[in-house]
N, CA, C and O atoms as CSV, one atom per row, in Angstrom:
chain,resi,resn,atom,element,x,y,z
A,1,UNK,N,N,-9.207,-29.956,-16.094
A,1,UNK,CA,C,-10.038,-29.659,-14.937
A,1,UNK,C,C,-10.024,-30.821,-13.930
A,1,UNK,O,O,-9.885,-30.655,-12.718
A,2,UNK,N,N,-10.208,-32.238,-14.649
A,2,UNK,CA,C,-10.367,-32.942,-13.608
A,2,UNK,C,C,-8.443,-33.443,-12.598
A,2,UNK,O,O,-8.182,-33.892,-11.482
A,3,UNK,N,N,-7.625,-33.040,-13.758
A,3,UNK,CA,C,-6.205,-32.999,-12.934
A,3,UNK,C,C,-6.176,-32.007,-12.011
A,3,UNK,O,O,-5.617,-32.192,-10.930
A,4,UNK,N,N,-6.777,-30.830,-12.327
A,4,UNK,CA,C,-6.915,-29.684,-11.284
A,4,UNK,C,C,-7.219,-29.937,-10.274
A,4,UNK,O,O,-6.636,-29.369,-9.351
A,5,UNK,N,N,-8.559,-31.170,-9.905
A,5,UNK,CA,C,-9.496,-31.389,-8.954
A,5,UNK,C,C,-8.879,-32.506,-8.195
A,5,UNK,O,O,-9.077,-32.520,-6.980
A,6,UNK,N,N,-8.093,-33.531,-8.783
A,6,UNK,CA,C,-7.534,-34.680,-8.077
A,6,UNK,C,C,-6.283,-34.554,-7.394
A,6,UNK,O,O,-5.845,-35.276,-6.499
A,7,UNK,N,N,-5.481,-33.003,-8.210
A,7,UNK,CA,C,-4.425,-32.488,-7.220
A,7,UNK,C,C,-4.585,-32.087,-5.875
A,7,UNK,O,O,-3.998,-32.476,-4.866
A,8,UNK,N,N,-5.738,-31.000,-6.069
A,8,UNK,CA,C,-6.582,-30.390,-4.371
A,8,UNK,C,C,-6.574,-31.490,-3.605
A,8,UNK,O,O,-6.072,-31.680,-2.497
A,9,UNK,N,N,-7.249,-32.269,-4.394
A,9,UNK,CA,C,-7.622,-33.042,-3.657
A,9,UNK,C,C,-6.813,-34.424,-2.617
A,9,UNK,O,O,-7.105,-35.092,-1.626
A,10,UNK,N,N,-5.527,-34.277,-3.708
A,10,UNK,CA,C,-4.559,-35.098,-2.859
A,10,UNK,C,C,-4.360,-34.184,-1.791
A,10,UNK,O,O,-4.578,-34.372,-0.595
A,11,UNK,N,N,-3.780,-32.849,-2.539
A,11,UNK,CA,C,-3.358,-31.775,-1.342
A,11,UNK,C,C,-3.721,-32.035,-0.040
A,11,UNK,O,O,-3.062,-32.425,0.923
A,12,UNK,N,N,-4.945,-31.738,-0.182
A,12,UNK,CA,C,-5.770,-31.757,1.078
A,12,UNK,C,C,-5.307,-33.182,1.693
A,12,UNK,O,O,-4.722,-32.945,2.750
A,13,UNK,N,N,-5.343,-34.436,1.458
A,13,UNK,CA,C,-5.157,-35.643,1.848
A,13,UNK,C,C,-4.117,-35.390,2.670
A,13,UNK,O,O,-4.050,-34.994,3.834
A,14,UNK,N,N,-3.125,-35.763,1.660
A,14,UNK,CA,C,-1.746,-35.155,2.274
A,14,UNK,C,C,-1.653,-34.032,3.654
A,14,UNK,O,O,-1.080,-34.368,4.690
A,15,UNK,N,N,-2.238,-32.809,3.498
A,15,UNK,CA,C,-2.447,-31.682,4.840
A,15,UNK,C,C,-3.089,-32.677,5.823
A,15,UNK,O,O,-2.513,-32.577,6.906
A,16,UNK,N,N,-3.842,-33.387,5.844
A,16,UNK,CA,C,-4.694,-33.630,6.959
A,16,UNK,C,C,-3.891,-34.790,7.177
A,16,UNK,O,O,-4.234,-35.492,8.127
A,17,UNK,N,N,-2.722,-35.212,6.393
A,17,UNK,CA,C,-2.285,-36.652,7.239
A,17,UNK,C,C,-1.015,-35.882,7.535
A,17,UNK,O,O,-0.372,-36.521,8.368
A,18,UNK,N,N,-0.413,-34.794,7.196
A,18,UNK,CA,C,0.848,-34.236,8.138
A,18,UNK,C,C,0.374,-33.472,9.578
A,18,UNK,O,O,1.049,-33.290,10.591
A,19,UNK,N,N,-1.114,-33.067,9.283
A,19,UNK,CA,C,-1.491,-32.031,10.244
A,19,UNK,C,C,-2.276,-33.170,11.667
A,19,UNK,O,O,-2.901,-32.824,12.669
A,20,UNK,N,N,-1.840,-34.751,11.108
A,20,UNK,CA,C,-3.066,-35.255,12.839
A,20,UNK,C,C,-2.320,-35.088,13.816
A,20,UNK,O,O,-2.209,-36.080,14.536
A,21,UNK,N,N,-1.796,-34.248,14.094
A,21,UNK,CA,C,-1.248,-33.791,15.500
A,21,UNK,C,C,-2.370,-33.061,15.752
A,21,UNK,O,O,-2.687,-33.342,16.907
A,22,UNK,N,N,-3.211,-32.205,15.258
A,22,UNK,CA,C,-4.230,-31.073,15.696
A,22,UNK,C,C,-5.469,-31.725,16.306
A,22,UNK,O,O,-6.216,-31.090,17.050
A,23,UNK,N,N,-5.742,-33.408,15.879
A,23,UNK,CA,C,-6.457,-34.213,16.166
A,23,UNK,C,C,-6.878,-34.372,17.636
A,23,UNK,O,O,-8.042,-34.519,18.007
A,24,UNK,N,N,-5.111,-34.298,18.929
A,24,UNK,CA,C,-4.799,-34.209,19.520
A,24,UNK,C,C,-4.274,-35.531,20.046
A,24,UNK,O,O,-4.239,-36.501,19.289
A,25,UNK,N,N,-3.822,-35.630,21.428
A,25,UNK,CA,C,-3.366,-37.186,22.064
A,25,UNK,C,C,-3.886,-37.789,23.344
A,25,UNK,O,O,-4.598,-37.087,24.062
A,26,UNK,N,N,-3.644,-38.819,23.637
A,26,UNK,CA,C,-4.349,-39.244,24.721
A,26,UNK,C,C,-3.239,-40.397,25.672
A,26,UNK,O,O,-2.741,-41.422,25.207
A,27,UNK,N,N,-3.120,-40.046,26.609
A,27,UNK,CA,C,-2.374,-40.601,27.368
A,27,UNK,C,C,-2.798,-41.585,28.028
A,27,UNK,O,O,-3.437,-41.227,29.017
A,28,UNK,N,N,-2.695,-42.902,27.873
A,28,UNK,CA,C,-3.056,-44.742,27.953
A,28,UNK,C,C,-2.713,-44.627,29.668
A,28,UNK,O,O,-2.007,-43.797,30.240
A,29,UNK,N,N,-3.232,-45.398,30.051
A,29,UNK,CA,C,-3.316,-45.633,31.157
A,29,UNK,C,C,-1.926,-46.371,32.179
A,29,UNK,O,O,-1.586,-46.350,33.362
A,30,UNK,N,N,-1.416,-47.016,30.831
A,30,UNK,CA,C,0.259,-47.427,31.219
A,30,UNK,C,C,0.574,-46.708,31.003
A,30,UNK,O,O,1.750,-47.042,31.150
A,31,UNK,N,N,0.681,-44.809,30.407
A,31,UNK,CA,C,1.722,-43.554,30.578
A,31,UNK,C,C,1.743,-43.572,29.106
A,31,UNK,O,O,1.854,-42.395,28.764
A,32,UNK,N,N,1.670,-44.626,27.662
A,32,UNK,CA,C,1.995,-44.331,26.781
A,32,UNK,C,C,1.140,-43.052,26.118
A,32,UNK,O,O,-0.084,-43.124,26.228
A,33,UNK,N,N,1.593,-42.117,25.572
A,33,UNK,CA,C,0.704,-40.830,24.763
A,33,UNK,C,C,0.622,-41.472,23.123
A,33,UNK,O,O,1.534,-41.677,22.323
A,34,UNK,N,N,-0.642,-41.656,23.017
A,34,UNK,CA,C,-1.035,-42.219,21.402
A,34,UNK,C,C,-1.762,-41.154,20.796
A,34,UNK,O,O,-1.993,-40.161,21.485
A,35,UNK,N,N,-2.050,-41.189,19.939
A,35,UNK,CA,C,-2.564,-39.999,18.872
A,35,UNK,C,C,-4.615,-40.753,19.243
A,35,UNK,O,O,-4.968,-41.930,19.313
A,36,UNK,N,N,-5.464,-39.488,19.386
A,36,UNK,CA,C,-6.911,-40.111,19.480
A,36,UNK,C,C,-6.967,-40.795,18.269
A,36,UNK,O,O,-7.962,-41.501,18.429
A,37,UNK,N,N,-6.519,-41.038,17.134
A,37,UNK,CA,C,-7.069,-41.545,15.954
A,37,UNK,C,C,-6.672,-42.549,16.150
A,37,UNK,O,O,-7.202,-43.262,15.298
A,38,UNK,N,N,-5.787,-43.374,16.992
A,38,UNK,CA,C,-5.487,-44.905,16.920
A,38,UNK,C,C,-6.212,-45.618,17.852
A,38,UNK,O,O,-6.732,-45.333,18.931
A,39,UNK,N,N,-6.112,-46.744,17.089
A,39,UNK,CA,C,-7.039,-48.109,18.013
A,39,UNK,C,C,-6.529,-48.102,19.651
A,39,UNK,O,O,-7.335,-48.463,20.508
A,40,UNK,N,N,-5.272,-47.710,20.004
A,40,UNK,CA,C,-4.869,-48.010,21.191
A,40,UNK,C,C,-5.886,-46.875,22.268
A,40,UNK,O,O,-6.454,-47.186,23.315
A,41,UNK,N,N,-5.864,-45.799,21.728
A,41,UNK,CA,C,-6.762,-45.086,22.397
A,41,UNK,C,C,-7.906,-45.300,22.127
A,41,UNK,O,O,-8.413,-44.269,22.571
A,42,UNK,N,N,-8.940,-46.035,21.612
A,42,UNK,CA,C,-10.358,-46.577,21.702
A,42,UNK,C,C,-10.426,-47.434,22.724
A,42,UNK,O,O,-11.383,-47.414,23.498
A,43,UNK,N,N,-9.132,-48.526,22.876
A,43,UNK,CA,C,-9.150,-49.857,23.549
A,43,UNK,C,C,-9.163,-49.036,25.235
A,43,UNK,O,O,-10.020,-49.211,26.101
A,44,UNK,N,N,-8.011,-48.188,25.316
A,44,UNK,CA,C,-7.601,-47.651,26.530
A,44,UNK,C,C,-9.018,-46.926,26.960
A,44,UNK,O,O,-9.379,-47.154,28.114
A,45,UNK,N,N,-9.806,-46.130,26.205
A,45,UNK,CA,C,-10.913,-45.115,26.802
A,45,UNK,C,C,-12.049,-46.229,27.295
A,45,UNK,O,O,-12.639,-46.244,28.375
A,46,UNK,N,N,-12.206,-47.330,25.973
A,46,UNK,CA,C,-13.194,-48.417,26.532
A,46,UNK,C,C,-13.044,-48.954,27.824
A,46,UNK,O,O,-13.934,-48.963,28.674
A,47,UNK,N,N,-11.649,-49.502,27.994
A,47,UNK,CA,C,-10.915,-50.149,29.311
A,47,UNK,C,C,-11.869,-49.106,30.394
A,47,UNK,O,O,-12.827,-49.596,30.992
A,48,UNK,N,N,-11.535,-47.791,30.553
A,48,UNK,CA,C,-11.551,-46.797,31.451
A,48,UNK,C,C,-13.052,-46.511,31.790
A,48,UNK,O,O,-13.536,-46.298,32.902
A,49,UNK,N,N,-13.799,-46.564,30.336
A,49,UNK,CA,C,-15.455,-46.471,30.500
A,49,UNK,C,C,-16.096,-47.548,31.338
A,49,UNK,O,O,-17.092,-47.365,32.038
A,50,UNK,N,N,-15.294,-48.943,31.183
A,50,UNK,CA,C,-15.517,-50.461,31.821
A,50,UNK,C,C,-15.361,-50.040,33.299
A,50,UNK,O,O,-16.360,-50.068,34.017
A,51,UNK,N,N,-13.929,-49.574,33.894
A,51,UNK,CA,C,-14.305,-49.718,35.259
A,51,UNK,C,C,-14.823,-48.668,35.514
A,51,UNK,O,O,-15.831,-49.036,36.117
A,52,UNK,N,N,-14.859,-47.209,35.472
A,52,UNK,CA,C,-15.706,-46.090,35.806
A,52,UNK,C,C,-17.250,-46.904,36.271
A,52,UNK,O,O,-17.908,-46.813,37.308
A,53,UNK,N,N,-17.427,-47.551,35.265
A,53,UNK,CA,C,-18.981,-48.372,35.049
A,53,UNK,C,C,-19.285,-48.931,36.682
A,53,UNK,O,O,-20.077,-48.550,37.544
A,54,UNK,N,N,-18.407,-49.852,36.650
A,54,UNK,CA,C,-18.169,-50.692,38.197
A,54,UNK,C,C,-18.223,-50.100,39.264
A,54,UNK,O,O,-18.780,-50.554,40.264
A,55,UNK,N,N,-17.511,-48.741,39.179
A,55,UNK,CA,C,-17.006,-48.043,40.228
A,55,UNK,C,C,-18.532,-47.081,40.411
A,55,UNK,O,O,-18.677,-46.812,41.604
A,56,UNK,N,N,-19.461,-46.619,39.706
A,56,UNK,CA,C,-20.284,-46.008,40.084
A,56,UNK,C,C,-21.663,-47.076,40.085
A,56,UNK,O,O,-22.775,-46.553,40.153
A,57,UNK,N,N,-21.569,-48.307,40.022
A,57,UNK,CA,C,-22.631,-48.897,39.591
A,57,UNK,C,C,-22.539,-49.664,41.216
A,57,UNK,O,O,-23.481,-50.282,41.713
A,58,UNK,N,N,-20.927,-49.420,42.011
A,58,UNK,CA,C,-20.922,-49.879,43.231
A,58,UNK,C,C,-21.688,-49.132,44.399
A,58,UNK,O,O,-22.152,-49.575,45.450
A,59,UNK,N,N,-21.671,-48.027,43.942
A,59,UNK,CA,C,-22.308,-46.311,44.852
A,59,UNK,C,C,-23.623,-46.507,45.110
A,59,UNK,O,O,-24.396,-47.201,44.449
A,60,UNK,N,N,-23.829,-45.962,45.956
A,60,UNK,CA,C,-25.619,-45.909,46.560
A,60,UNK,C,C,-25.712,-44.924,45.517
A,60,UNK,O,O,-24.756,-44.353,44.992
A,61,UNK,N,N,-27.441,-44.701,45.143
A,61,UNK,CA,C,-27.899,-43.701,44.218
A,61,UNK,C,C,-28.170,-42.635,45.274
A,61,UNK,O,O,-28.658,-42.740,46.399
A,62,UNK,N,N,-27.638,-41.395,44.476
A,62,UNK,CA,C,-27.852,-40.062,45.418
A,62,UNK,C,C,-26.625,-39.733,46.151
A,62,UNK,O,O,-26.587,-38.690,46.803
A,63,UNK,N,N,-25.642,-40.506,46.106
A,63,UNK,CA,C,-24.276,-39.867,46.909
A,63,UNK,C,C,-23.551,-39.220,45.733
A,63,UNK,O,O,-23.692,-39.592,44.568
A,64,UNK,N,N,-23.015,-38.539,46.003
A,64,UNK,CA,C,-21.665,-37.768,45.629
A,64,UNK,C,C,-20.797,-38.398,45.073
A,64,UNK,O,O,-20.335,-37.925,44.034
A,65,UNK,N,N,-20.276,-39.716,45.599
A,65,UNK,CA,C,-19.719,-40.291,44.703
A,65,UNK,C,C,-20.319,-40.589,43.306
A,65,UNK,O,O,-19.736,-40.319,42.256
A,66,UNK,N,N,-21.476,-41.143,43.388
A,66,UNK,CA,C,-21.767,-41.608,41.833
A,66,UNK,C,C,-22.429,-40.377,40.807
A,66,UNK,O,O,-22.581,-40.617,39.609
A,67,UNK,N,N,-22.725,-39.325,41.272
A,67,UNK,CA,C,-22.852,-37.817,41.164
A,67,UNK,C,C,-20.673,-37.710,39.913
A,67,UNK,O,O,-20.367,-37.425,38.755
A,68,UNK,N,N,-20.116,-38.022,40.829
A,68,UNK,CA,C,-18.957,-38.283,40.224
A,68,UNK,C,C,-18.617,-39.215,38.895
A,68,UNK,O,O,-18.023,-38.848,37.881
A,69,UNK,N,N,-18.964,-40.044,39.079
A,69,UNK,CA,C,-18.689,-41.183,38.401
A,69,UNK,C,C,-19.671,-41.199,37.120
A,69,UNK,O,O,-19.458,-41.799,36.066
A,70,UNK,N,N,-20.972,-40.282,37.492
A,70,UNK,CA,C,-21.327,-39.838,36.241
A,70,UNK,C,C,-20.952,-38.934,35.421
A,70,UNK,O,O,-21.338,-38.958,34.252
A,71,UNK,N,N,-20.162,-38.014,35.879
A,71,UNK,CA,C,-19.719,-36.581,35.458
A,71,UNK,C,C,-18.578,-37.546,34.524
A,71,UNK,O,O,-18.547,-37.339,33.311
A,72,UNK,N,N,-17.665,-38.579,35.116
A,72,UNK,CA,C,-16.502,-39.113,34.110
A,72,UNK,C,C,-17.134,-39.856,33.378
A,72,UNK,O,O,-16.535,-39.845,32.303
A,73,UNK,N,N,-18.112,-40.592,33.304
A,73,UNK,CA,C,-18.764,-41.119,32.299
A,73,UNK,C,C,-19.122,-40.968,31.133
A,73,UNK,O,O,-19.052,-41.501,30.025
A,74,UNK,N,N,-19.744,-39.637,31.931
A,74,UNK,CA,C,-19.570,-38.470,30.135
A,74,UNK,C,C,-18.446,-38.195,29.465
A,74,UNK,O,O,-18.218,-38.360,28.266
A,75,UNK,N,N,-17.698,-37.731,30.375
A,75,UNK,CA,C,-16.152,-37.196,29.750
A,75,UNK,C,C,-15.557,-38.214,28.707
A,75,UNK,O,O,-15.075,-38.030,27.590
A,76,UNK,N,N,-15.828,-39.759,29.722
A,76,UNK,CA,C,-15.192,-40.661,28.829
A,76,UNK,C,C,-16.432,-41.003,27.583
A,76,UNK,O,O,-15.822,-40.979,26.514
A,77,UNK,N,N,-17.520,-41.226,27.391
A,77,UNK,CA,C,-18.069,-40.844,26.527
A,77,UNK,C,C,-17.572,-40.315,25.494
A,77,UNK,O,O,-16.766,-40.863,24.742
A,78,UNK,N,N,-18.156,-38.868,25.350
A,78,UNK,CA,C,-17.135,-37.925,24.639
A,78,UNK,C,C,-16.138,-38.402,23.773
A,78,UNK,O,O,-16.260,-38.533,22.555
A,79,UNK,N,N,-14.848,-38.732,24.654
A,79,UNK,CA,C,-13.504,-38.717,24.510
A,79,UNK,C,C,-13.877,-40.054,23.362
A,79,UNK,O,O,-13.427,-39.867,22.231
A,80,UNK,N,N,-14.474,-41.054,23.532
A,80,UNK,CA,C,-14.665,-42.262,22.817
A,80,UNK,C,C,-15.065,-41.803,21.469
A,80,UNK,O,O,-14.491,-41.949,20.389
A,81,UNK,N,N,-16.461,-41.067,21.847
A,81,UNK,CA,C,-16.984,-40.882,20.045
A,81,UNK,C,C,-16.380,-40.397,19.354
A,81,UNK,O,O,-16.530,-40.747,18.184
A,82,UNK,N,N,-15.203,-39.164,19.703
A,82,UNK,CA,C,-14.125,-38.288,19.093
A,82,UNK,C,C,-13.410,-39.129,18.430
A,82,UNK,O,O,-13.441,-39.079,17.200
A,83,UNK,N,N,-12.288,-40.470,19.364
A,83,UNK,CA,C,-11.385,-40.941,18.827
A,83,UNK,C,C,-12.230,-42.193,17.862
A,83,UNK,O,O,-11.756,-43.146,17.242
A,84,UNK,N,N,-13.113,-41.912,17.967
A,84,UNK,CA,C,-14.128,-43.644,17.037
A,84,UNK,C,C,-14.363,-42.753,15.525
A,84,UNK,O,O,-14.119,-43.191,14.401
A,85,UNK,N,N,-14.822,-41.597,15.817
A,85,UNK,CA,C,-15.213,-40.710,14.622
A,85,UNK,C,C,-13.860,-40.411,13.455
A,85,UNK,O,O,-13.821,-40.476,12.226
A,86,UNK,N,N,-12.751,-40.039,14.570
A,86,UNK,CA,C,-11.080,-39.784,13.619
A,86,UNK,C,C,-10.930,-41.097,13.225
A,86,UNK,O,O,-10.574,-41.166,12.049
A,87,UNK,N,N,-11.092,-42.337,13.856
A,87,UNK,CA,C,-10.627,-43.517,12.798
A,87,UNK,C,C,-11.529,-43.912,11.571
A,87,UNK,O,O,-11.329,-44.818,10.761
A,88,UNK,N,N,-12.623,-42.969,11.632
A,88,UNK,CA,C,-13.070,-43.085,10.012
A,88,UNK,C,C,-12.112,-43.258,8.957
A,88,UNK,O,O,-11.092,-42.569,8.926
A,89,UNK,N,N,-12.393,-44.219,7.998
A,89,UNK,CA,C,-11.428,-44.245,6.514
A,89,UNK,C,C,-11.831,-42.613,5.845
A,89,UNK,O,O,-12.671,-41.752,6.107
A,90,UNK,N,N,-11.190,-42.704,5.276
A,90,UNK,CA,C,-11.122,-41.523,4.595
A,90,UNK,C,C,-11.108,-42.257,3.051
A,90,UNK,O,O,-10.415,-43.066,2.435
A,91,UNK,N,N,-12.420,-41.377,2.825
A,91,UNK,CA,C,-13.197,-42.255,1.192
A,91,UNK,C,C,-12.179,-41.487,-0.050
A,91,UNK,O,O,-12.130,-40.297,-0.361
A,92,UNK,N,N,-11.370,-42.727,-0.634
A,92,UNK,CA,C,-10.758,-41.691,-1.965
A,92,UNK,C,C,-11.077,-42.064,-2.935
A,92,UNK,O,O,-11.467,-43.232,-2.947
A,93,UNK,N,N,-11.085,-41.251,-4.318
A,93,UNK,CA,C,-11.753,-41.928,-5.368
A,93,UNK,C,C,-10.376,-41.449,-6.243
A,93,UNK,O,O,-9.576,-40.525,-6.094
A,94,UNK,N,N,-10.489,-42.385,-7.084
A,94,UNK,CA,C,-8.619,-42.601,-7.776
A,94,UNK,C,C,-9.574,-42.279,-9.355
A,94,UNK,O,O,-10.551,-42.897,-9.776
A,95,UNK,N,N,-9.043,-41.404,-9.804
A,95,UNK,CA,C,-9.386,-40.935,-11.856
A,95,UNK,C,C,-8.108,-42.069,-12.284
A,95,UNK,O,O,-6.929,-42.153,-11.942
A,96,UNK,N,N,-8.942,-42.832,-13.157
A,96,UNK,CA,C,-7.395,-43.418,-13.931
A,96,UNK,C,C,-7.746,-42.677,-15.269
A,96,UNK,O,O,-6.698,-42.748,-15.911
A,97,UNK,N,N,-8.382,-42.214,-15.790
A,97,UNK,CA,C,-8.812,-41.493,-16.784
A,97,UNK,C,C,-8.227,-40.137,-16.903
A,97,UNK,O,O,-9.215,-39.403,-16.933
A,98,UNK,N,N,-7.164,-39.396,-16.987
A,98,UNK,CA,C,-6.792,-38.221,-17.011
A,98,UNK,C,C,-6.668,-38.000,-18.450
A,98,UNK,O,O,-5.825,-38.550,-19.160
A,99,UNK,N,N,-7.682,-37.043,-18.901
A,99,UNK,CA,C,-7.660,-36.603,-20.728
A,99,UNK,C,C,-7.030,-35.817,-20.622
A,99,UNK,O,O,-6.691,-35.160,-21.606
């Protein structure tokens, strides 16, 4: 039973590390396309959240522009907690005990 359970269970490991394409990608600001689960796309969305920041924190309150600059704020938001959440470890527990 418990070989039964540690096979699935690779299985599954295995599926979800052929399948992070479904994760999706994110295109860096120098043009490179990285997978959301890598550090390069945390660094790149942070970069992007940094000046968005500047750029609406330059705006009078009540214009259109910063009406804008909040709308990407969120987006980049978002986009951050997604790719911060996929670089979770993935907890494995190893049986050296197989009866």
């Amino acid at each position: 039973m418990k070989r039964r359970l540690l096979k699935n269970k690779l299985r599954r490991i295995i599926s979800e590390v052929l399948n992070n394409d479904s994760e999706g990608t994110h295109r860096c600001i120098m043009g490179d396309i990285v997978s959301m689960s890598s550090p390069e796309c945390v660094d790149d969305v942070q970069l992007r959240l940094d000046d968005a920041r500047l750029d609406r924190d330059s705006c009078s309150k009540g214009t259109d522009s910063r009406s804008y600059y909040n709308g990407l704020l969120n987006v980049l938001r978002k986009k951050l907690r997604k790719s911060q959440k996929l670089q979770a470890p993935i907890e494995v527990t190893v049986i050296d005990d197989i009866g």
